[in-house]
TIKE-540121 format. One record per residue (C-alpha): residue number from 1; residue in three letters; x, y, z. Coordinates in pm, 1 decimal, decimal comma. Each point is the difference from the previous one (the first is absolute). Example, Ala and Ser with C-alpha at 12.3 -4.5 7.8 and 13.67 -1.06 7.14 Angstrom:
BEGIN
{i: 1	aa: ALA	east: 1230,0	north: -450,0	up: 780,0}
{i: 2	aa: SER	east: 137,0	north: 344,0	up: -66,0}
// end
This chain:
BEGIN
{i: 1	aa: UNK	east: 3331,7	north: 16528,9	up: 903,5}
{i: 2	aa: UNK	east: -179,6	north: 26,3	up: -331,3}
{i: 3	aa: UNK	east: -168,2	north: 341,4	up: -111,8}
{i: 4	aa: UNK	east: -169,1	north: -29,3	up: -363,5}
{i: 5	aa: UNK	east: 128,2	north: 209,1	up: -298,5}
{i: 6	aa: UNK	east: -128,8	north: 42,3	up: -315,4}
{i: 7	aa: UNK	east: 126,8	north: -328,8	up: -159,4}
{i: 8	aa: UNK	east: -49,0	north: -235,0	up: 312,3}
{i: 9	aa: UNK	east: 140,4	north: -36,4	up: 376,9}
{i: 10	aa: UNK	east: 320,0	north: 139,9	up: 23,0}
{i: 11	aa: UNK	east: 236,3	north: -98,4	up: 327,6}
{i: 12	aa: UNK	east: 149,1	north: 289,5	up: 284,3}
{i: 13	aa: UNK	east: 227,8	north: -91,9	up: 218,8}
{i: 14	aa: UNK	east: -231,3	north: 122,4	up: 311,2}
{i: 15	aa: UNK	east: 252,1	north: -170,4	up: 265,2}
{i: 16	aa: UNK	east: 266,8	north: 269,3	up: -93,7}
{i: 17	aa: UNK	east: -306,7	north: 310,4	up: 56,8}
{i: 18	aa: UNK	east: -119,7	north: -150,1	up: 337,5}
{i: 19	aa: UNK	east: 339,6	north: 63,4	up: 107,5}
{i: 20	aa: UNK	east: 112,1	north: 296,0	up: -137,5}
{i: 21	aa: UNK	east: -317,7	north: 167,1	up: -46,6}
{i: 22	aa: UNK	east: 20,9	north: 420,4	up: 191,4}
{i: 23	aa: UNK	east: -162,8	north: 329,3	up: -84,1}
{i: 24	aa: UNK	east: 270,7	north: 0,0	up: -277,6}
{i: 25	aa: UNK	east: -61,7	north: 31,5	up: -318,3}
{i: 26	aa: UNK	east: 35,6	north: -395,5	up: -159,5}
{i: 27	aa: UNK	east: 231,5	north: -58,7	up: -305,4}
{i: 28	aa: UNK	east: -164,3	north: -168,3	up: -264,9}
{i: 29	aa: UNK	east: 291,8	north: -257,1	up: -136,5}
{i: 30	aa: UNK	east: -53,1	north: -65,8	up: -407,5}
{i: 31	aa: UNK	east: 218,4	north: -302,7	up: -118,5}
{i: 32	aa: UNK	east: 170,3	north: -38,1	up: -325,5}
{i: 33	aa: UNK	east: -153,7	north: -238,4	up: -284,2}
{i: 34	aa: UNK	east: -119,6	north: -329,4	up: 117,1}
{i: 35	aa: UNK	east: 136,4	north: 10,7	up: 348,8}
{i: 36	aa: UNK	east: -193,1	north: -24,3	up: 310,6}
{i: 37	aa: UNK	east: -25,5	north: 211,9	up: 267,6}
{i: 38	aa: UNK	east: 330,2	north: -184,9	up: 156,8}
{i: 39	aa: UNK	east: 205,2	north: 132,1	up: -197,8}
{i: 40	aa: UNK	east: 79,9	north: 316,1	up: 184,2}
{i: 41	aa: UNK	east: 330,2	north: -56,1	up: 220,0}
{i: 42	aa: UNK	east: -13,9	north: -44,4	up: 384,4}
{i: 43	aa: UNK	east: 170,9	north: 294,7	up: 35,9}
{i: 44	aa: UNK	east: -187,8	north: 239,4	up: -151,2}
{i: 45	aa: UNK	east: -348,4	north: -149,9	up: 206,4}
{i: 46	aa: UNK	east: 246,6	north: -10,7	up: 348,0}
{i: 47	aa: UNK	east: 61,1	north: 432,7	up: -68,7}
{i: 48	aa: UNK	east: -361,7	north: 29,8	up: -73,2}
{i: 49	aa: UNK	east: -58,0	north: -206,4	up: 356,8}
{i: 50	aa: UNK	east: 219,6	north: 201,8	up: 200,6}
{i: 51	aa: UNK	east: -190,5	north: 313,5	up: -109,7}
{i: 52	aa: UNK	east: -295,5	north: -170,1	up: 113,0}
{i: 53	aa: UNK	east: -134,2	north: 59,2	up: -419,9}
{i: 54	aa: UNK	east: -219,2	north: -265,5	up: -96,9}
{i: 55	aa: UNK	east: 123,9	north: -134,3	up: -317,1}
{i: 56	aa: UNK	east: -287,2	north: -134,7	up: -191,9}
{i: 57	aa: UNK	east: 173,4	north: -277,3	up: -269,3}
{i: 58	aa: UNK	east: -262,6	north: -226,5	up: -200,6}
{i: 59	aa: UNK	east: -9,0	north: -266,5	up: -272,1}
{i: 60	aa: UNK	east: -83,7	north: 212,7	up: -335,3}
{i: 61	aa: UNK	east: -304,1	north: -203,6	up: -212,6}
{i: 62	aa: UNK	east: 201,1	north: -279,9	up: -161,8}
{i: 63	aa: UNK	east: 303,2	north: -49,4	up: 230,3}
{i: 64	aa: UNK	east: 5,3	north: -208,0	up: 304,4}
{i: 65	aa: UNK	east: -320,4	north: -82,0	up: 190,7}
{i: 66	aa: UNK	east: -208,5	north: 252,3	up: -180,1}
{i: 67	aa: UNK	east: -267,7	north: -93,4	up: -299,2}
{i: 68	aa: UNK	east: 133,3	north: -78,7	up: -324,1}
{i: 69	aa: UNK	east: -174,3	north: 256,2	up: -224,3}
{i: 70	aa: UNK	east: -217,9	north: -184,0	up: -249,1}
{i: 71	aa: UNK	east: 83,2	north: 312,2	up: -274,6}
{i: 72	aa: UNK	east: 238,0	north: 258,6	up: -71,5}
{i: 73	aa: UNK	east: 34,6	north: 279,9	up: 146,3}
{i: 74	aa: UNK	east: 154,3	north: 340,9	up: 28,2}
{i: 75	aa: UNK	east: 219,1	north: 210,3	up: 298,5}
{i: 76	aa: UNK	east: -295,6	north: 194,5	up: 25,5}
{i: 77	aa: UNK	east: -150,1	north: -307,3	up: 187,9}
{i: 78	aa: UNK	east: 268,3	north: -65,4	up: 186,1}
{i: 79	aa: UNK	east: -4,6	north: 334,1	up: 131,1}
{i: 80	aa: UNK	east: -392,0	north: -48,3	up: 60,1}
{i: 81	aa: UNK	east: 82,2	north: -346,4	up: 229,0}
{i: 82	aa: UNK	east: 266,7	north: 210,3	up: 209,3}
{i: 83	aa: UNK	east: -315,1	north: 244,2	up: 63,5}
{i: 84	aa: UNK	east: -263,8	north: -309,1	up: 72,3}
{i: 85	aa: UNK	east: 316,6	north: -121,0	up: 265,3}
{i: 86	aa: UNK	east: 29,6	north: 354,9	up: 139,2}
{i: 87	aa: UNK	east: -381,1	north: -30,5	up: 46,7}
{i: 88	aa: UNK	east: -7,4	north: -348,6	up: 177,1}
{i: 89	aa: UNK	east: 281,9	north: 193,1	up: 240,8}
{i: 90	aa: UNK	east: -212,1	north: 259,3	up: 15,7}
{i: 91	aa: UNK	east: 366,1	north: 235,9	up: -92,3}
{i: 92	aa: UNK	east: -139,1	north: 342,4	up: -125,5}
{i: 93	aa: UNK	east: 299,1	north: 51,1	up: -172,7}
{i: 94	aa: UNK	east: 360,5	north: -140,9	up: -26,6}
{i: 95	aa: UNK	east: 327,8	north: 63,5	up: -58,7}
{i: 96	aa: UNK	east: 90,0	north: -239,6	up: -341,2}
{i: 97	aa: UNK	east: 347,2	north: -129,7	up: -5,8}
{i: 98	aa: UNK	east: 30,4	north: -221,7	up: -331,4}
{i: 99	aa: UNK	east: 269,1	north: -169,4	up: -209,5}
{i: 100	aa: UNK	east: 17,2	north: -100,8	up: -351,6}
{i: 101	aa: UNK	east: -366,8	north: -19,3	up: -141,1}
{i: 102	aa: UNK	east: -91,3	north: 55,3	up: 367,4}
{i: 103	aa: UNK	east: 107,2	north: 369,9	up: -37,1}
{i: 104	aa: UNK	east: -207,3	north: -38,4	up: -284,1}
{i: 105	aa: UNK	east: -326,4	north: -46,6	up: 193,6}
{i: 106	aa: UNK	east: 87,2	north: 269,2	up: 185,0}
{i: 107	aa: UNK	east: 45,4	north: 225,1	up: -251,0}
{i: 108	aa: UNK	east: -367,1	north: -69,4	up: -115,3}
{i: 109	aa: UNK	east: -119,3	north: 3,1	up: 414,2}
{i: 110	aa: UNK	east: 113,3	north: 375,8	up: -13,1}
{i: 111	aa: UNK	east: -130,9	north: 74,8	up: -332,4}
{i: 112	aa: UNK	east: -348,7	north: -183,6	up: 16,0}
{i: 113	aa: UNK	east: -22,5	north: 0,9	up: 372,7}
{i: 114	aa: UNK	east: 152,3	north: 273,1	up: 125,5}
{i: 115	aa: UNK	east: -202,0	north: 78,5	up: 296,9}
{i: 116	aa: UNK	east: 140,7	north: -352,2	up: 138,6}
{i: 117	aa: UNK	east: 357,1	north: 76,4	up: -60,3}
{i: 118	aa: UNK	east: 216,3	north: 154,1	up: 286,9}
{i: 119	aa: UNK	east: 334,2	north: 13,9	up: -174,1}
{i: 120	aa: UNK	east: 175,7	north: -221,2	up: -241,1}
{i: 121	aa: UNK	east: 393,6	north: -196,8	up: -34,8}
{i: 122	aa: UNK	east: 23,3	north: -156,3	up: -358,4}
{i: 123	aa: UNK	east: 291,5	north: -228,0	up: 26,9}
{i: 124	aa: UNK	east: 135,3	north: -115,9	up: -322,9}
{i: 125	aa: UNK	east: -286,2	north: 110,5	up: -203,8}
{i: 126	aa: UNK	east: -107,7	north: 127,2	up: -307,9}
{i: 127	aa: UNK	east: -292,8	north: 291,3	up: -148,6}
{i: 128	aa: UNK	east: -49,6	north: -194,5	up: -316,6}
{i: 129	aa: UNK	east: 93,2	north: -385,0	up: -108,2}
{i: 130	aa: UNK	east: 71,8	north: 43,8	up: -389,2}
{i: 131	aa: UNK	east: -6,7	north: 359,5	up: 48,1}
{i: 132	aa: UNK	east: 190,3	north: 100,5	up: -331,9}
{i: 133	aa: UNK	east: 136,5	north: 334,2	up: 205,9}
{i: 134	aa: UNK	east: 171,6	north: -249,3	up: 244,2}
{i: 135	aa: UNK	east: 293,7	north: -268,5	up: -58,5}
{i: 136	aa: UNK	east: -105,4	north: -346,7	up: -28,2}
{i: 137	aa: UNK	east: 173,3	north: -226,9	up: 254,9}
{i: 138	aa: UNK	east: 346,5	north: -176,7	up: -88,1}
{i: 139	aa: UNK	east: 42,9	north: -245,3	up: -300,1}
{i: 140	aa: UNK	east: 142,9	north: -279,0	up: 184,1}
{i: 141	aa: UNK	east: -286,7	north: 2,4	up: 284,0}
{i: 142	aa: UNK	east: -254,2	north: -11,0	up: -297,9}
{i: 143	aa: UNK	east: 198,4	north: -310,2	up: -195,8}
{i: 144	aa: UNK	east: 34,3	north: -168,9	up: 407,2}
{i: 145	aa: UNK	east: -404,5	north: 76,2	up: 114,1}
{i: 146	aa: UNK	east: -75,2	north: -179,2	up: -359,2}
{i: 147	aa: UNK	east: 234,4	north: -283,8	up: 55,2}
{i: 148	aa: UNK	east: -162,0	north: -42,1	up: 348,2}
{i: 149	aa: UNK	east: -377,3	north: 66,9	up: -82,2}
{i: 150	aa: UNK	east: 73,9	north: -269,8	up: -261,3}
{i: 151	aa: UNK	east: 110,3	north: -269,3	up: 170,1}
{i: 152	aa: UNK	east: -201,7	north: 53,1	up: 293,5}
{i: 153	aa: UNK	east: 40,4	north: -76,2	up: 403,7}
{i: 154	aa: UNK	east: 84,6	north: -307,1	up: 189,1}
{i: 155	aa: UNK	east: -264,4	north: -154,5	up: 160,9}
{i: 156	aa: UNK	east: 204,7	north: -147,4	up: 293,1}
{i: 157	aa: UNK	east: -10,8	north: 256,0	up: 282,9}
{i: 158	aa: UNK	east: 386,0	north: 1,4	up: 34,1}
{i: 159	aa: UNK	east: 68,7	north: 63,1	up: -328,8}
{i: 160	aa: UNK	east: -274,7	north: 270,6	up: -42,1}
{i: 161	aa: UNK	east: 186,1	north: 185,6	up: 261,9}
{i: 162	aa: UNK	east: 289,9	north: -37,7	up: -207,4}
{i: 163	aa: UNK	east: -122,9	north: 128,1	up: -284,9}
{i: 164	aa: UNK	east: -159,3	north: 314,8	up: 191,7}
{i: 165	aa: UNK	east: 350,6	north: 52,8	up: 136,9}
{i: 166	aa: UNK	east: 162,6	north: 1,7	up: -368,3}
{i: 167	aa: UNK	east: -274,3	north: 209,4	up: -94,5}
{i: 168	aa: UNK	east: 101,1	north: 266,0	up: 233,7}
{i: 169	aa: UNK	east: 391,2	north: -8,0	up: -47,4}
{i: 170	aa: UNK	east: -146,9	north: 98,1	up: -346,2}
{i: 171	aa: UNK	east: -188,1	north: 329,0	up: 146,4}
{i: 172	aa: UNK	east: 282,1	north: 106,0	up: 261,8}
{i: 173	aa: UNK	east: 255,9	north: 232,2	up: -67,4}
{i: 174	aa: UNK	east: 405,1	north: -11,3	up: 66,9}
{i: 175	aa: UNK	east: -70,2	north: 218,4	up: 357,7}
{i: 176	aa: UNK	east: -226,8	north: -270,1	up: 193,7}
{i: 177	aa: UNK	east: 170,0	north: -320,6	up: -205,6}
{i: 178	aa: UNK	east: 120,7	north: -168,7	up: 360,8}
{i: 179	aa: UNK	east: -344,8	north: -81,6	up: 147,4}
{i: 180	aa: UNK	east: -44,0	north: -348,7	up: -137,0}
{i: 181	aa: UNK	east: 58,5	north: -124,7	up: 358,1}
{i: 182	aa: UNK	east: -331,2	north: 172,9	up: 121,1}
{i: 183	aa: UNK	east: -235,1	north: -62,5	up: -313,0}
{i: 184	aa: UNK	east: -110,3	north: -339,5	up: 15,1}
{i: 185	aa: UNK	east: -195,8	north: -3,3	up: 301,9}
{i: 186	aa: UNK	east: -185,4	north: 319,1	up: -117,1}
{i: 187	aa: UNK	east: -55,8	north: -192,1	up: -303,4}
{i: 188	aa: UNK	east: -82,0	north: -285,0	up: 161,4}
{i: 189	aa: UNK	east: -276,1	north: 171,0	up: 168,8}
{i: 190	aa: UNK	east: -153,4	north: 124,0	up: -290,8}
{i: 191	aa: UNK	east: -10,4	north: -368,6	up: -156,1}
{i: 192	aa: UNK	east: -186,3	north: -92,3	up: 316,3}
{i: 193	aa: UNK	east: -240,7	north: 248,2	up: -21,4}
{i: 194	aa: UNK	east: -100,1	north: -117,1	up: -374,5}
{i: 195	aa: UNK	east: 212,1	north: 146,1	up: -256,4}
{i: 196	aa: UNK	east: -192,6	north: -29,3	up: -357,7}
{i: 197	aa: UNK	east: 210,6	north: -56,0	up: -287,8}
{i: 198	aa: UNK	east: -344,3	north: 197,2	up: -241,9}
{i: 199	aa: UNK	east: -120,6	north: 292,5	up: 89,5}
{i: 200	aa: UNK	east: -143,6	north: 300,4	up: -160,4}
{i: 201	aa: UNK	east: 201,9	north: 254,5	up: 108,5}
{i: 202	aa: UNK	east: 180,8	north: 19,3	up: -284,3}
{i: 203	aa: UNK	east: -278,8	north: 38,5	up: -174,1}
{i: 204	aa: UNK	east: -121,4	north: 261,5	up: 227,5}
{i: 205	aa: UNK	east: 293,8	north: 211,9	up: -46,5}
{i: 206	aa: UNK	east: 7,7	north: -23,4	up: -394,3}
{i: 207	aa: UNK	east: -317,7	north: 73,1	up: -16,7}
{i: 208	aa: UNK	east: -29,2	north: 335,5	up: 182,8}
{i: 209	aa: UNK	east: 72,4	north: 310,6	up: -129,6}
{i: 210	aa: UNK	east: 298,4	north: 221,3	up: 66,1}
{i: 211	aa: UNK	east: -42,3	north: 255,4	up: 324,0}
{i: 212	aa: UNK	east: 283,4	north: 217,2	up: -119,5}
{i: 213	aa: UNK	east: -237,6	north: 281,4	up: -122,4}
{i: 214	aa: UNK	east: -159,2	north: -72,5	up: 313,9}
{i: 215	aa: UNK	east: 250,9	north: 55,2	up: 258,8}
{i: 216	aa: UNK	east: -64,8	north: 340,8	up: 73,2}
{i: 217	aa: UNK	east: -340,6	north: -118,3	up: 109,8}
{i: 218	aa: UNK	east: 157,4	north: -112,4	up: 359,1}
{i: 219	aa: UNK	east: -6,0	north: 230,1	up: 235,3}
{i: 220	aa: UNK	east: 95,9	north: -212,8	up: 280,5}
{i: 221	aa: UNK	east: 372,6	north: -0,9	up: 157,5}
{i: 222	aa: UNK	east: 194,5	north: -272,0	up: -168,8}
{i: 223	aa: UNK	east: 349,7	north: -143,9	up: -5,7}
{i: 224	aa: UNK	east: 131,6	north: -175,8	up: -294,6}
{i: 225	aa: UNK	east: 298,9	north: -258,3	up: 102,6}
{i: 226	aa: UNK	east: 184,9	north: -104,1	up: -330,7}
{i: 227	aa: UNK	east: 338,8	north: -227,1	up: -53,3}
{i: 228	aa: UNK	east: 248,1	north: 100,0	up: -251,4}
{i: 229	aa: UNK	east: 24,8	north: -356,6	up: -95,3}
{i: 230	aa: UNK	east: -379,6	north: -84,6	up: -100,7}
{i: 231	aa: UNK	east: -16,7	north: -200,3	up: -285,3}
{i: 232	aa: UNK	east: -323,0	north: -31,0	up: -45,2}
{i: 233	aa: UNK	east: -110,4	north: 392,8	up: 25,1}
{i: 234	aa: UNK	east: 306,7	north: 175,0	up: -57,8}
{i: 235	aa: UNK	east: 54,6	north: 335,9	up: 199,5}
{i: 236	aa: UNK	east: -156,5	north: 195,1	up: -212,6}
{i: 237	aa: UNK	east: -328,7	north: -142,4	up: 108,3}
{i: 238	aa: UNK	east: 33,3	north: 111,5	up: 354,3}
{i: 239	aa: UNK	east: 158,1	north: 318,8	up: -88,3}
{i: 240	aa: UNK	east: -341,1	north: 52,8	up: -217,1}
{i: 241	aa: UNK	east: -222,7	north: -122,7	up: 304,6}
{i: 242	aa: UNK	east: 156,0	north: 300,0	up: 215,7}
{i: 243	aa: UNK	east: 56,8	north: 254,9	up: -284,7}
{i: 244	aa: UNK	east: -365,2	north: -49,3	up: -65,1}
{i: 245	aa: UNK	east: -186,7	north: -9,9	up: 365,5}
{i: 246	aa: UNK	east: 19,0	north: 325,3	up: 142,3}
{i: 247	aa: UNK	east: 229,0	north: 50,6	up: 310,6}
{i: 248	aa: UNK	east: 107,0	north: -385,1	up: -25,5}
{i: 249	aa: UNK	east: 330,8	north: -80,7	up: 205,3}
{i: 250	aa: UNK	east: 249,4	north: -177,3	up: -251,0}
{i: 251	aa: UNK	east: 195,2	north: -246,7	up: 188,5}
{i: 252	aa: UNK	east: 283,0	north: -233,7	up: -244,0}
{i: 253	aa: UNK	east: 154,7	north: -273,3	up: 192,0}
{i: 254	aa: UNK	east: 320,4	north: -44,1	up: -232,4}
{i: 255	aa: UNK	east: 50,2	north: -377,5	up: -121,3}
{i: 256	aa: UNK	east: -320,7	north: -80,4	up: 122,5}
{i: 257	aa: UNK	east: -184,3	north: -211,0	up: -247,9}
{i: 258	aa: UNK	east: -357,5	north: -85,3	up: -10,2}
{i: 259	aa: UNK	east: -73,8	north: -136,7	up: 306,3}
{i: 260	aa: UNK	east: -106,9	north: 42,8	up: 356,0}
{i: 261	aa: UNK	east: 312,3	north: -96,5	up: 231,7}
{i: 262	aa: UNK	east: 1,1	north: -4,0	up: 380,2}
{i: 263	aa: UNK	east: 229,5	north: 249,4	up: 32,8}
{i: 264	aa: UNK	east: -172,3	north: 259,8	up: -235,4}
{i: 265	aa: UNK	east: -215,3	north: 150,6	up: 276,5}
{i: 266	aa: UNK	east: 322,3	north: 166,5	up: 137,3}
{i: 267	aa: UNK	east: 15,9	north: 230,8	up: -308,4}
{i: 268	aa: UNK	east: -314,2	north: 114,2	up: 26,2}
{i: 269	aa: UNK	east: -127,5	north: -0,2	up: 362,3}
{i: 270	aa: UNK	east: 9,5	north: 368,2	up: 97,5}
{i: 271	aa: UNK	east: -236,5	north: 28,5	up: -325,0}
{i: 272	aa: UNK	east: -230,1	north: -226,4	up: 157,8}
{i: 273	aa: UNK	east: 46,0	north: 168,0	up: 324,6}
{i: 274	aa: UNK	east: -115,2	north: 352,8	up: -131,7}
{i: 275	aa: UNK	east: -275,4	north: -181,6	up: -212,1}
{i: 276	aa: UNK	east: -178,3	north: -191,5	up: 317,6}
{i: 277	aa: UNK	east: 54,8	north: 266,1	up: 221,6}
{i: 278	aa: UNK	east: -171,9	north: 279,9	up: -229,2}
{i: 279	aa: UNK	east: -336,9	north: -221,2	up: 28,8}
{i: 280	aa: UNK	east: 39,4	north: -91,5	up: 346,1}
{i: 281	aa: UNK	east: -285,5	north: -89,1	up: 201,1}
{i: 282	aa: UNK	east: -237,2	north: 145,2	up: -267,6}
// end
């Protein structure tokens, strides 16, 4: 289905509601930069099924078979299209799980929106892009991003998938380095679903302000998941994410890198246990 959003249609994946859909309280799932809502892992939407939690995953403006945004824009409006999609759902409120600039969003949900927010899990995340107070992220993913931004992707739909794949081995850390064997279809899938090489994400993310002197603005229960390994927001930006939100549960996955694999949910399910089941049936 398509619900409308401040910058055009944007695309939820109602197939996955209709059959998960309970007097649960839904997860709202907030992808990284430029993917679409297929990027989350079959495991993590199987859990959510077996819990009978309706998992609400969607194509952000600019990525897959949502509008391409005519202008820039900000997270702020990001934020504001995950409300117009909770709307269309008719979802009072949601629990926001987000990764990357996805946690992002969901930092500015709870700060701008907080009367939709149930609870939040920022997954590889970050208060503030450029934030002088925090680390920038690795030299030798900054010279490698350039290098690839440069040259561009392939075209050819097998090679694009290639060059996805390389661009995660980039991301991942030492912990989760064996999972080649299980990547390409995932990435496969997102190819299908109309991967855009230009978006304005980036642009969304530079652009916003910092919410470290915000944090202790959420008031909502929220776990931070960080790996050891991220090189593109070091630890210190997760450690400042649940330093800074009041009560926040700190979980580090040691040689995790930035990334979402399979196998992370087993390090923080009982978090996500205890999160759903403080809101349930509300």
């Amino acid at each position: 289905m398509f619900v409308v959003g401040s910058a055009g249609q944007l695309w939820v994946d109602d197939d996955r509601l209709a059959a998960t859909t309970t007097g649960s309280v839904p997860v709202l799932l907030l992808a990284p930069a430029d993917m679409p809502g297929v990027f989350w892992p079959a495991p993590l939407l199987e859990w959510f099924d077996e819990r009978g939690v309706a998992a609400v995953r969607y194509d952000q403006r600019d990525t897959g078979r949502s509008d391409v945004a005519a202008q820039e824009y900000s997270l702020r409006d990001l934020a504001a299209d995950a409300v117009a999609v909770l709307d269309a759902l008719e979802i009072e409120r949601a629990h926001a799980m987000g990764l990357s600039m996805g946690g992002m969003v969901a930092q500015v949900l709870a700060l701008d929106f907080p009367e939709r927010v149930h609870s939040l899990t920022l997954v590889a995340t970050t208060p503030g892009l450029g934030d002088p107070r925090l680390p920038g992220p690795a030299g030798h993913i900054v010279q490698e991003l350039a290098k690839r931004i440069y040259a561009g992707p392939p075209t050819e739909p097998d090679e694009l998938v290639d060059w996805l794949l390389a661009g995660r081995r980039l991301f991942a850390g030492p912990r989760f380095a064996h999972r080649d064997g299980e990547l390409p279809d995932q990435v496969r899938a997102i190819v299908a679903a109309g991967w855009r090489a230009e978006t304005g994400h980036g642009a969304a993310v530079v652009n916003s302000a910092s919410r470290l002197d915000r944090l202790g603005e959420i008031s909502v229960p929220t776990t931070v998941v960080h790996g050891t390994a991220d090189n593109v927001f070091t630890v210190e930006h997760g450690l400042a994410l649940a330093d800074g939100i009041s009560g926040a549960e700190l979980i580090l996955i040691e040689g995790m890198g930035h990334e979402f694999p399979a196998e992370l949910i087993e390090s923080f399910v009982a978090s996500l246990e205890r999160l759903l089941s403080a809101t349930s049936g509300k």
